[in-house]
Backbone bond lengths (Angstrom), bond angles and torsions (degrees), N, CA, C in turn:
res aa  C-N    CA-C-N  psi(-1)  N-CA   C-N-CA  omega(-1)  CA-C   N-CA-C  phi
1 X - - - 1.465 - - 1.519 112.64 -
2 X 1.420 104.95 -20.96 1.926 90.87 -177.31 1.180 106.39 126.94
3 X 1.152 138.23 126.51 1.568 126.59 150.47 1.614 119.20 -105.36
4 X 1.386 110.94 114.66 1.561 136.10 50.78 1.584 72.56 -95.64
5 X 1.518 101.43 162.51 1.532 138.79 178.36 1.944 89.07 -96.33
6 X 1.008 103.88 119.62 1.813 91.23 160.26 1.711 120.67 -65.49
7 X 0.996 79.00 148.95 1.477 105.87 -178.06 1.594 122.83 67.57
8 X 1.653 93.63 22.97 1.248 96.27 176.24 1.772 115.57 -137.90
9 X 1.606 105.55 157.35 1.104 92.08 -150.84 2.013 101.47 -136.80
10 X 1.449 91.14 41.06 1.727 106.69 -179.59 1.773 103.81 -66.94
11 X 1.263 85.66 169.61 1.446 105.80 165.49 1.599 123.58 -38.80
12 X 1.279 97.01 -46.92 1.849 108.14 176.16 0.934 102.66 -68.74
13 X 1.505 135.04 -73.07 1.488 125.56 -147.64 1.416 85.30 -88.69
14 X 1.342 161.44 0.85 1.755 124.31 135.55 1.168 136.89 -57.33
15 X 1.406 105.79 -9.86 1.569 125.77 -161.12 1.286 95.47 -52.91
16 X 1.809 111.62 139.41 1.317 109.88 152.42 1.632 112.09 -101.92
17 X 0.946 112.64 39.33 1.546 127.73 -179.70 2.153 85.13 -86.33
18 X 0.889 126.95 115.08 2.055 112.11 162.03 1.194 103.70 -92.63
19 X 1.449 131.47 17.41 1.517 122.63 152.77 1.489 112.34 -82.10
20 X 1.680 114.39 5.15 1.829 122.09 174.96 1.606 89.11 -119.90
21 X 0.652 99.94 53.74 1.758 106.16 171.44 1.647 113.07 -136.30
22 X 1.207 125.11 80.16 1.724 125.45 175.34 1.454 122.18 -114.73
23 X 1.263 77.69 134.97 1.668 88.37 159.61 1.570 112.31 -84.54
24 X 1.515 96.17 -172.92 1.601 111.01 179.13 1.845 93.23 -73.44
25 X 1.572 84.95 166.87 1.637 109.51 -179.04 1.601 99.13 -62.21
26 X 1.555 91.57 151.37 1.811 94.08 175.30 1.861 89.72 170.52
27 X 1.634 101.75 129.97 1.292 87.63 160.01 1.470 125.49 -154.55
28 X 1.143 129.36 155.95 1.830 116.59 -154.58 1.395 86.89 -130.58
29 X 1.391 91.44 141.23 1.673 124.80 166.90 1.491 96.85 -119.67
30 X 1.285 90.22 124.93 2.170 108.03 155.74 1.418 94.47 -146.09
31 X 1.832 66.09 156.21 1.838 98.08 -179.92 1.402 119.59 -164.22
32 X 0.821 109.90 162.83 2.107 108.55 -174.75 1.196 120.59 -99.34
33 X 1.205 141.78 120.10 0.898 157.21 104.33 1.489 153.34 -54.33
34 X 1.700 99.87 101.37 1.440 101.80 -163.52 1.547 132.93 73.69
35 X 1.586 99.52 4.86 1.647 103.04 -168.75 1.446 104.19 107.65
36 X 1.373 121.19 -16.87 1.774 104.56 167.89 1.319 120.94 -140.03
37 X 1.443 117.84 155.70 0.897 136.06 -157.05 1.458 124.20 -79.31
38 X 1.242 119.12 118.71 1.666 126.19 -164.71 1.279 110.25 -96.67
39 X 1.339 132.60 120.96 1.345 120.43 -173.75 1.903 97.63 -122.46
40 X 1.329 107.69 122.52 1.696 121.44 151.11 1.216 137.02 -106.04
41 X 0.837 143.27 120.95 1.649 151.67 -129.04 1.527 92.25 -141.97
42 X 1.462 109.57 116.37 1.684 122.06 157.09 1.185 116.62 -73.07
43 X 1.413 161.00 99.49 1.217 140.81 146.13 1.986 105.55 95.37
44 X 1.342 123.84 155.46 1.489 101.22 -153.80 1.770 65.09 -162.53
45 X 1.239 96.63 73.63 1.977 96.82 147.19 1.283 137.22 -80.53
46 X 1.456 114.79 155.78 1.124 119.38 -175.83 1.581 123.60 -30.24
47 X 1.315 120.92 -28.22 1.655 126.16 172.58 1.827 101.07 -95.64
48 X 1.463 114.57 23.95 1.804 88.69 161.11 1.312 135.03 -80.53
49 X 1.227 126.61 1.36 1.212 131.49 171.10 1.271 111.46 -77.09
50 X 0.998 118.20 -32.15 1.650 117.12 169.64 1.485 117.35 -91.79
51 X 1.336 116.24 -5.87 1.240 131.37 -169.06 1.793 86.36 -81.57
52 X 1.651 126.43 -71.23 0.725 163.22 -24.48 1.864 72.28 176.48
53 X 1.873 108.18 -75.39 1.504 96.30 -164.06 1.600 105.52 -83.15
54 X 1.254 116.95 4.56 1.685 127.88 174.81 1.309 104.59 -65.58
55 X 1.377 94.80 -37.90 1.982 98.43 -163.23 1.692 100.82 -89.07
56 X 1.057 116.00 -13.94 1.666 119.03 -160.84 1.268 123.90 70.48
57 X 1.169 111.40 24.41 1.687 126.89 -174.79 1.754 105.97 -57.47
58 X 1.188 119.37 97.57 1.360 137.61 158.42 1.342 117.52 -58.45
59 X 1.221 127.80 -79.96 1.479 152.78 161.94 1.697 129.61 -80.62
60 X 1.529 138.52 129.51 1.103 120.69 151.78 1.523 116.79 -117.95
61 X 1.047 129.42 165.07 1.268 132.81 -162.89 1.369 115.25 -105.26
62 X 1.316 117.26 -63.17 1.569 123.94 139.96 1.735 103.35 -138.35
63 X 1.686 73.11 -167.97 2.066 105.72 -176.11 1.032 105.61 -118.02
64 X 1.096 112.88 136.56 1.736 110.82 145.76 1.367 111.50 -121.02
65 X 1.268 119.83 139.37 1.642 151.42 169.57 1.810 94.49 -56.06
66 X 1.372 125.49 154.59 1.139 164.25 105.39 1.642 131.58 -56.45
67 X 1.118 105.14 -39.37 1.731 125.92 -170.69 1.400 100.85 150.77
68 X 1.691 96.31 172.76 1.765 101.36 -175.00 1.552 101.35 -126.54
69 X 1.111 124.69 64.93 1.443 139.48 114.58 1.408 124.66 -29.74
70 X 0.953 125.30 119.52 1.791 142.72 156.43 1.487 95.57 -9.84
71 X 1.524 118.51 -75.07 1.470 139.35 -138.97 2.152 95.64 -70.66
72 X 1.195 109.04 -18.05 1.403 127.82 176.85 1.087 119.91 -106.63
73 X 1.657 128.50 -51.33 1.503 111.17 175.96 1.362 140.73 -102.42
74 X 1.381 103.33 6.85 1.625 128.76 -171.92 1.681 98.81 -59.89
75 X 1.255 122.40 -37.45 1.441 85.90 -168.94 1.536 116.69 -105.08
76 X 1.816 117.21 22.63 1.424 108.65 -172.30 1.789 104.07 -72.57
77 X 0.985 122.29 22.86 1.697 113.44 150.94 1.419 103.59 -89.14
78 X 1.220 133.82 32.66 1.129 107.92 164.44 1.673 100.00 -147.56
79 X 1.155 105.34 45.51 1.511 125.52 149.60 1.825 128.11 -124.31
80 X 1.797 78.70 19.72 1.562 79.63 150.57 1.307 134.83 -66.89
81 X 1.350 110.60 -55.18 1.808 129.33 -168.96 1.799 79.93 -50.74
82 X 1.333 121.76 -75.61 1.490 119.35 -164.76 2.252 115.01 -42.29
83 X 1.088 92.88 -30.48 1.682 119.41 -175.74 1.645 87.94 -52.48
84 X 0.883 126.53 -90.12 1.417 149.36 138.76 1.606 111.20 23.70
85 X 0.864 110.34 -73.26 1.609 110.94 174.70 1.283 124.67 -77.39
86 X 1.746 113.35 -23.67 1.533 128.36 161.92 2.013 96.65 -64.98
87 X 1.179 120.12 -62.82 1.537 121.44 -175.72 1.301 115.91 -35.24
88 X 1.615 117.77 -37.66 1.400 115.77 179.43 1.068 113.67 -86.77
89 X 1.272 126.20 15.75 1.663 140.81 165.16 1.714 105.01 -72.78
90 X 1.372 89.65 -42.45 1.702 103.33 -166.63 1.672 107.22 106.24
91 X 1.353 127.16 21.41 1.000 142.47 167.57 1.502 121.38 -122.59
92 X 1.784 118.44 178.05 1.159 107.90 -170.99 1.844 98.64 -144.73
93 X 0.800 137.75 137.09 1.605 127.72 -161.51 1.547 102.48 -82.88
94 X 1.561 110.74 127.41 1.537 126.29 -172.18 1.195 109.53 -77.54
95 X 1.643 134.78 143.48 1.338 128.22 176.00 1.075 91.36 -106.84
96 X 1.419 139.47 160.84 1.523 137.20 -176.57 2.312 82.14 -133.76
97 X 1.238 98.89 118.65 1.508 111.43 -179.14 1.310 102.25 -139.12
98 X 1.805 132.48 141.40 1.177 138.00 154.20 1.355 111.53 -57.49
99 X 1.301 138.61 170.21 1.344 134.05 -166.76 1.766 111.15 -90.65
100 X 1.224 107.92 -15.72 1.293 105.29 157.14 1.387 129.63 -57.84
101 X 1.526 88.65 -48.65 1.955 90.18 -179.24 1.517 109.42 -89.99
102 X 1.132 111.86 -9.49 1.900 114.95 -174.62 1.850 84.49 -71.02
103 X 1.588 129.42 -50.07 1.040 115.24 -174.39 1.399 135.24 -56.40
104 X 1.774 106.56 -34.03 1.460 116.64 178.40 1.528 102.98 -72.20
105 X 1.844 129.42 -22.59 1.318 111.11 -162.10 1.654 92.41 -90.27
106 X 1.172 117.99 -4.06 1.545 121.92 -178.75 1.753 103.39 -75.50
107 X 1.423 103.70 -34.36 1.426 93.88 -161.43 1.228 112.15 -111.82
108 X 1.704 124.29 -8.35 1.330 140.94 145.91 1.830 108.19 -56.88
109 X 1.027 115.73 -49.83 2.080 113.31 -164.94 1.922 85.46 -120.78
110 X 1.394 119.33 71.88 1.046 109.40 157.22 1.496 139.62 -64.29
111 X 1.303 96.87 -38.37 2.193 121.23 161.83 1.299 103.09 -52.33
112 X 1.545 117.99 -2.44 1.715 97.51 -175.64 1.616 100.94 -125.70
113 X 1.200 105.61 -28.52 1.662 111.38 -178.86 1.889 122.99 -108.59
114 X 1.339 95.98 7.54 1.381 85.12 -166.67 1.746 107.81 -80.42
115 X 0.730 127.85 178.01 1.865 121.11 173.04 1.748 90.80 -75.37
116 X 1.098 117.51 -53.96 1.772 129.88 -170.40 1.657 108.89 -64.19
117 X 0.976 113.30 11.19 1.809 122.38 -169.79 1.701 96.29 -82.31
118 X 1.337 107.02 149.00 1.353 120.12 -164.38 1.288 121.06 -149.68
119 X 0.900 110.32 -5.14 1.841 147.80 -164.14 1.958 87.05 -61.01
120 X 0.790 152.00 176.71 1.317 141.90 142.70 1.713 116.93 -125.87
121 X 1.174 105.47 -10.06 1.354 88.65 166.65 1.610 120.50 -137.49
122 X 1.583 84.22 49.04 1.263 90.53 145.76 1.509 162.82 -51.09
123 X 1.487 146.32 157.70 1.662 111.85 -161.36 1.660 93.56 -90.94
124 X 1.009 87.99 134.11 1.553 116.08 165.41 2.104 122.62 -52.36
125 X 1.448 108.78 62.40 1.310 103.44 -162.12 1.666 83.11 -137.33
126 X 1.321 95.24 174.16 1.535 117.10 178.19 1.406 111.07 -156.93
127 X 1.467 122.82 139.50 1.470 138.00 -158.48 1.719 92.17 -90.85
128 X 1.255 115.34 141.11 1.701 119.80 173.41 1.447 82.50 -154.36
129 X 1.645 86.38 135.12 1.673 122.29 170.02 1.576 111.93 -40.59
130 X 1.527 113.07 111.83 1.505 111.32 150.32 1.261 128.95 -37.19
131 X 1.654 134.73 107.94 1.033 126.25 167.90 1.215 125.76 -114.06
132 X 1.211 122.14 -167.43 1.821 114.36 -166.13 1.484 95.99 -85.25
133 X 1.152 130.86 -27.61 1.491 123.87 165.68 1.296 111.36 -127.58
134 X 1.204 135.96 140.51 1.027 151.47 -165.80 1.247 124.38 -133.41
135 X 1.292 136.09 86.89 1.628 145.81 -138.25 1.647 90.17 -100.38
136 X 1.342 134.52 122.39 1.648 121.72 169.02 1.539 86.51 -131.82
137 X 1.357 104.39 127.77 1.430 109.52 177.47 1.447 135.54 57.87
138 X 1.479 124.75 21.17 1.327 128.69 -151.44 1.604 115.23 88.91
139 X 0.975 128.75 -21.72 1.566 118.49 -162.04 1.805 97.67 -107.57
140 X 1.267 125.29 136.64 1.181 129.85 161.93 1.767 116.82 -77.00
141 X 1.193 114.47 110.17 0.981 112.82 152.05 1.861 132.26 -103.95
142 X 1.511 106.89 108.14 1.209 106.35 -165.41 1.497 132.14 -82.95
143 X 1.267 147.60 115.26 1.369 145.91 -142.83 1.617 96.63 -73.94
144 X 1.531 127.33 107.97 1.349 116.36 149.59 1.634 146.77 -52.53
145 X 1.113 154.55 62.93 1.674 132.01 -162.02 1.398 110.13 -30.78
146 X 1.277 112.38 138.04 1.456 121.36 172.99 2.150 93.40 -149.14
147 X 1.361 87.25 162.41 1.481 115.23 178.37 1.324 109.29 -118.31
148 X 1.635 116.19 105.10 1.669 120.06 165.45 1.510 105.32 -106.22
149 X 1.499 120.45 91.68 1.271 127.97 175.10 1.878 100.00 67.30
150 X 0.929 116.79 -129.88 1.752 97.30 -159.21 1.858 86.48 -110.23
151 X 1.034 114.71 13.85 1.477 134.84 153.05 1.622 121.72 -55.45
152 X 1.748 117.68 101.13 1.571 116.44 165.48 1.616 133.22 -56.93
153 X 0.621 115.54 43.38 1.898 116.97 -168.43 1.522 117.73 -81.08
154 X 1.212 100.46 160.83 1.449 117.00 177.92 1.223 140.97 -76.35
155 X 1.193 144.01 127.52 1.753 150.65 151.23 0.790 110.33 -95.57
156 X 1.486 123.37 -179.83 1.518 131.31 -174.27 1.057 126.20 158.91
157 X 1.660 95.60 115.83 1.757 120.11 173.87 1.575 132.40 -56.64
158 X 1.365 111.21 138.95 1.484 90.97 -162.86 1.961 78.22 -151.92
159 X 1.097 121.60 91.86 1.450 115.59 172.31 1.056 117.36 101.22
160 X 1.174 119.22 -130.75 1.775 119.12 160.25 1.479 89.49 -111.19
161 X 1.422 132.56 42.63 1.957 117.09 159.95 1.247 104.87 -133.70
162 X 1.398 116.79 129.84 1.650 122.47 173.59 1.720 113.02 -107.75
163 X 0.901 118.16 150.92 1.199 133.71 -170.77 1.489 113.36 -111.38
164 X 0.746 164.71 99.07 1.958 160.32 -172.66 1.459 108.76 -147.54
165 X 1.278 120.38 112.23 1.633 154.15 -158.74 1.494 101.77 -138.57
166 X 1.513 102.48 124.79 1.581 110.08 156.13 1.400 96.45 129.87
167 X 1.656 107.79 -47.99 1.455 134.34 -156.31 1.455 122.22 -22.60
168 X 1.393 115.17 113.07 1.754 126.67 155.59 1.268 114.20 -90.47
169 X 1.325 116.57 -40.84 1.563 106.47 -159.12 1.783 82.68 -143.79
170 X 1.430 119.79 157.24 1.130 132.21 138.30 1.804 126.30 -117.46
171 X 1.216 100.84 127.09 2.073 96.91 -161.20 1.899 91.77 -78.76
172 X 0.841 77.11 157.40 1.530 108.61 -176.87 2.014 111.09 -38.17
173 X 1.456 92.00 -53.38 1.286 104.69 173.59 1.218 127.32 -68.35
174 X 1.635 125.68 -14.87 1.347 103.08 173.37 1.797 96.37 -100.91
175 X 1.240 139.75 14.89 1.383 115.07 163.26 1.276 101.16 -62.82
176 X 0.890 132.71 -26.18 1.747 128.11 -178.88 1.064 130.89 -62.51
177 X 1.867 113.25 -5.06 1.021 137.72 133.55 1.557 162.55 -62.67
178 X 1.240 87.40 -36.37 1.506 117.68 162.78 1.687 125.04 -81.79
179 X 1.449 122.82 15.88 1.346 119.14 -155.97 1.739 88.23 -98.06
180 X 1.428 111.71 171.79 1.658 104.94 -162.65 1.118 128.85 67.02
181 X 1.440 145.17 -27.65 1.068 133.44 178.06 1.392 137.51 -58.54
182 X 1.821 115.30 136.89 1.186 106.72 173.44 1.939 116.79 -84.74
183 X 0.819 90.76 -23.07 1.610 92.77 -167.95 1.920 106.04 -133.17
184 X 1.342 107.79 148.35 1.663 106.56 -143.27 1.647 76.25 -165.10
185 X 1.866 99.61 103.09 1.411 115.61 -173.36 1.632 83.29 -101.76
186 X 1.423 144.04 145.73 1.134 149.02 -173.32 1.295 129.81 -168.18
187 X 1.339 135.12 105.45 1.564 147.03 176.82 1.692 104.34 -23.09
188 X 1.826 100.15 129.82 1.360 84.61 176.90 1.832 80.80 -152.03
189 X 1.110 119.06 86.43 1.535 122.34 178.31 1.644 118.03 -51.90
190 X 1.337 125.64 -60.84 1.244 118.71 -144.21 1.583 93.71 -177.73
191 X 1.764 113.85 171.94 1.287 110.81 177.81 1.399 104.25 -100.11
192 X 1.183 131.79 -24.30 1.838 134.15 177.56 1.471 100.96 -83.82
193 X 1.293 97.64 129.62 1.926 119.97 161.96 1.417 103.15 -32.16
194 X 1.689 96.12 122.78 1.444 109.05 162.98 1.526 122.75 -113.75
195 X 1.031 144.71 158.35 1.421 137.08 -167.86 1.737 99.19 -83.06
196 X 0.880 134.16 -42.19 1.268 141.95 -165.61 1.816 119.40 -112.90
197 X 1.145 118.65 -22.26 1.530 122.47 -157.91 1.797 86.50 -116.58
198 X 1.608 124.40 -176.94 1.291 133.61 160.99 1.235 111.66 -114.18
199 X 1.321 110.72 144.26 1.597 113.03 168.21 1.432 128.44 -66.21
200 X 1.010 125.03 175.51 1.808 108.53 170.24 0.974 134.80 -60.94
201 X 1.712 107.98 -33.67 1.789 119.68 164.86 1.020 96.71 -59.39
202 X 0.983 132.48 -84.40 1.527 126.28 -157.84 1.460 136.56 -57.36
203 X 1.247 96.23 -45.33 2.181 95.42 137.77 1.818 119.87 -52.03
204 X 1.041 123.40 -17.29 1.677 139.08 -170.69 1.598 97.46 -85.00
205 X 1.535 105.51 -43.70 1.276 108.65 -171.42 1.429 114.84 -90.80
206 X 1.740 122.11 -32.02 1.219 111.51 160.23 1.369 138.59 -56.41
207 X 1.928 102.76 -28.33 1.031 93.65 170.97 1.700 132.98 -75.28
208 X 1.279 97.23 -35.49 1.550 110.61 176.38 1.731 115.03 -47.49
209 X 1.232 108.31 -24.20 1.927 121.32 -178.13 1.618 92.40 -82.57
210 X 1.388 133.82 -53.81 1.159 139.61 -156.80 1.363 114.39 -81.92
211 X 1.909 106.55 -33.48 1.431 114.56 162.14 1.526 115.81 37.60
212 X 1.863 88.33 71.39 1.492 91.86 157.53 1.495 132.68 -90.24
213 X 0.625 134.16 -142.90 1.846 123.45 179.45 2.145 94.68 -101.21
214 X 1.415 109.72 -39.68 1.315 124.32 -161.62 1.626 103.16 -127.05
215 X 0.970 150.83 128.38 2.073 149.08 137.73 1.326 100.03 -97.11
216 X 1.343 109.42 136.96 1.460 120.94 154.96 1.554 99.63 -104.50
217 X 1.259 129.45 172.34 1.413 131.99 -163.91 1.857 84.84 -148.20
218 X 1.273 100.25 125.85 1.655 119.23 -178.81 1.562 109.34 -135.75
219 X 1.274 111.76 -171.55 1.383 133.11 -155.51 1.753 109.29 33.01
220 X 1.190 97.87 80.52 1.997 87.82 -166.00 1.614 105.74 -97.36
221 X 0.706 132.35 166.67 1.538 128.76 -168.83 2.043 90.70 -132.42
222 X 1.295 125.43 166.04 1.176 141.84 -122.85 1.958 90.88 -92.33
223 X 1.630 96.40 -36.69 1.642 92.55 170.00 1.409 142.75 -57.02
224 X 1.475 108.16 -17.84 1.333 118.96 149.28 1.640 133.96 -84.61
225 X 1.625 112.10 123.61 1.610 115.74 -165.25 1.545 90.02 -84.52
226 X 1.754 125.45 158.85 1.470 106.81 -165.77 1.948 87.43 -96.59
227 X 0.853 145.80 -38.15 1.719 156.80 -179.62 1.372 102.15 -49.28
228 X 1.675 116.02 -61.50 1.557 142.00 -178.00 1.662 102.88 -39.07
229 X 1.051 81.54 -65.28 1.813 92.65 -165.27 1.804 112.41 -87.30
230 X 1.266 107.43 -13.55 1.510 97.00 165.64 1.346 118.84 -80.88
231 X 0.606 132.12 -48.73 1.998 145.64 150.91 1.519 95.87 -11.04
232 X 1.447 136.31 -39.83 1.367 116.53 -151.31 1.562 98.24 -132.58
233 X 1.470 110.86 14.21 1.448 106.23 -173.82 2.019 98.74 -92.42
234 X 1.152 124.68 172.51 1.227 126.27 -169.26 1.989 98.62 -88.84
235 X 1.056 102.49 177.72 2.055 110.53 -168.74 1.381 74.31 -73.58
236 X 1.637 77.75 156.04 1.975 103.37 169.78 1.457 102.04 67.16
237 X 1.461 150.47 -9.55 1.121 123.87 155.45 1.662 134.30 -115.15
238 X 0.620 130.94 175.71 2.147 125.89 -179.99 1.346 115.52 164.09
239 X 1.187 104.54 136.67 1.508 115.47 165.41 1.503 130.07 -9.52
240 X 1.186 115.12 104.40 1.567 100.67 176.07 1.973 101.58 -75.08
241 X 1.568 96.75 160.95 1.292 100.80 175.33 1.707 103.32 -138.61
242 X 1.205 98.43 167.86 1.587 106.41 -172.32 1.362 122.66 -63.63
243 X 1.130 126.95 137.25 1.537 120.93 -159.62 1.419 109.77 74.98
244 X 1.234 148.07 -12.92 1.542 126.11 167.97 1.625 131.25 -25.83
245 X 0.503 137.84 162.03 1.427 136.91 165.94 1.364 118.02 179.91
246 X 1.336 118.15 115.74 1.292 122.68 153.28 1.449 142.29 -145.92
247 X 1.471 137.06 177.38 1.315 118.44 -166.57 1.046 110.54 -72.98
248 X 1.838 108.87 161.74 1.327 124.35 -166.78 1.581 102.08 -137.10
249 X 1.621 107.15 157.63 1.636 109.84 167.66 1.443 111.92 -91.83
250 X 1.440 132.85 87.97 1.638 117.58 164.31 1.023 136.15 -80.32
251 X 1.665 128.15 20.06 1.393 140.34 148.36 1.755 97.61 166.24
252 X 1.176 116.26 -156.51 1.762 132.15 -145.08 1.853 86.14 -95.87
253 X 1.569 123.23 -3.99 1.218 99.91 -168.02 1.290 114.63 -154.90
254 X 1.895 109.88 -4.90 1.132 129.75 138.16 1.935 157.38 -129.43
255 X 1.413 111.09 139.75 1.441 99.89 -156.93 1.292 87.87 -106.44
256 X 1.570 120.05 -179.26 1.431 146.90 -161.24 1.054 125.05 177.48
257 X 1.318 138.93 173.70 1.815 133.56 -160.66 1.763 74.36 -139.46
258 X 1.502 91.11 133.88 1.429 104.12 164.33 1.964 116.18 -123.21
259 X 0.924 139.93 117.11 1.068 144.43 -172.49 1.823 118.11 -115.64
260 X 1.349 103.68 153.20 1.293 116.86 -138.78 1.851 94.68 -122.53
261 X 1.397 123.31 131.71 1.398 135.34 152.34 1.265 122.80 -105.87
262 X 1.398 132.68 169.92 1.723 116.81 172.41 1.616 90.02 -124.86
């Protein structure tokens, strides 16, 4: 929901700490190539436009989906203006969605996807099948399995940095994914049991099995203070906060700054 949470008026969302200040999940990788600039975009919530003119985001290249939740796909109308400057390429920016969520963004932005759409300035994108690897521009980004409540959704490896948001359960088979990593972006909701999300222990404990060099802990919900709770988390992990950004390894021959929203 955001921190401050509306209509509420705790300790967190008064904070004048603006490291307790989040938006929805969202997260961008760029990197250069050849002299230009590659932009990948995780998930495009309702706050990407501000996400979006914070970062100076000119161009994106593609998206990739997580799931199609509100809190994730509400704001891809506003990768038109960016649509736009990819179009005069002679291209159109690819969303990479499992067919679950390719269906909700079909039936959420119908003016933009329907065959019968007429709209004309509409954003210029096209839905392509989630696959277990997903190559955009040279870089593999690999689809993780994750469990959000009895919900199939997505993570995804991209170098030595994984990304996994939403998270209840992780199955057995994709730790087999995550091994090597330096940096381990990871759902960490709240300290009381949620039906669908993980608590902090239990994000605490995934990470410690997965043992990356670094975890940031994201999607935080209003019960975590960001000062409070870093103080008591173990070395190598802490709160991501909005605007983070730092470098990343995306293979043997290219690097990139990946940055983090909640």
């Amino acid at each position: 929901m955001g921190v401050p949470t509306l209509g509420c008026d705790c300790a967190v969302c008064t904070s004048p700490d603006p490291r307790d200040r989040r938006l929805r999940p969202s997260l961008l990788v760029r990197w250069n190539e050849h002299g230009r600039e590659r932009v990948v975009v995780i998930d495009t919530g309702p706050d990407f436009r501000e996400q979006a003119l914070r970062a100076g985001l000119r161009r994106v290249d593609a998206v990739l989906y997580t799931h199609g939740h509100a809190d994730h796909i509400l704001g891809l109308d506003d990768l038109r203006p960016l649509s736009f400057t990819v179009s005069r390429e002679g291209r159109v920016i690819p969303l990479f969605a499992s067919d679950e969520t390719a269906e909700t963004l079909k039936r959420v932005y119908d003016y933009t996807f329907s065959p019968d759409a007429t709209y004309p300035n509409r954003a210029r994108v096209k839905i392509e099948p989630l696959e277990h690897r997903n190559r955009v521009l040279g870089i593999d980004f690999v689809r993780v399995p994750l469990l959000h409540g009895s919900l199939d959704i997505s993570g995804f490896r991209f170098g030595r940095t994984a990304y996994l948001t939403d998270v209840s359960a992780i199955p057995e088979q994709s730790f087999a994914l995550l091994d090597g990593l330096d940096c381990l972006i990871l759902s960490a909701l709240r300290h009381k049991p949620h039906p669908s999300h993980a608590t902090l222990d239990q994000a605490v404990e995934w990470a410690r099995r997965i043992g990356a060099r670094q975890t940031w802990f994201t999607h935080i919900a209003h019960d975590l203070g960001h000062a409070e709770t870093n103080g008591k988390l173990p070395e190598g992990m802490a709160l991501a906060h909005d605007g983070l950004s730092l470098p990343i390894d995306l293979g043997p021959s290219v690097h990139g700054t990946g940055g983090y929203e909640h």
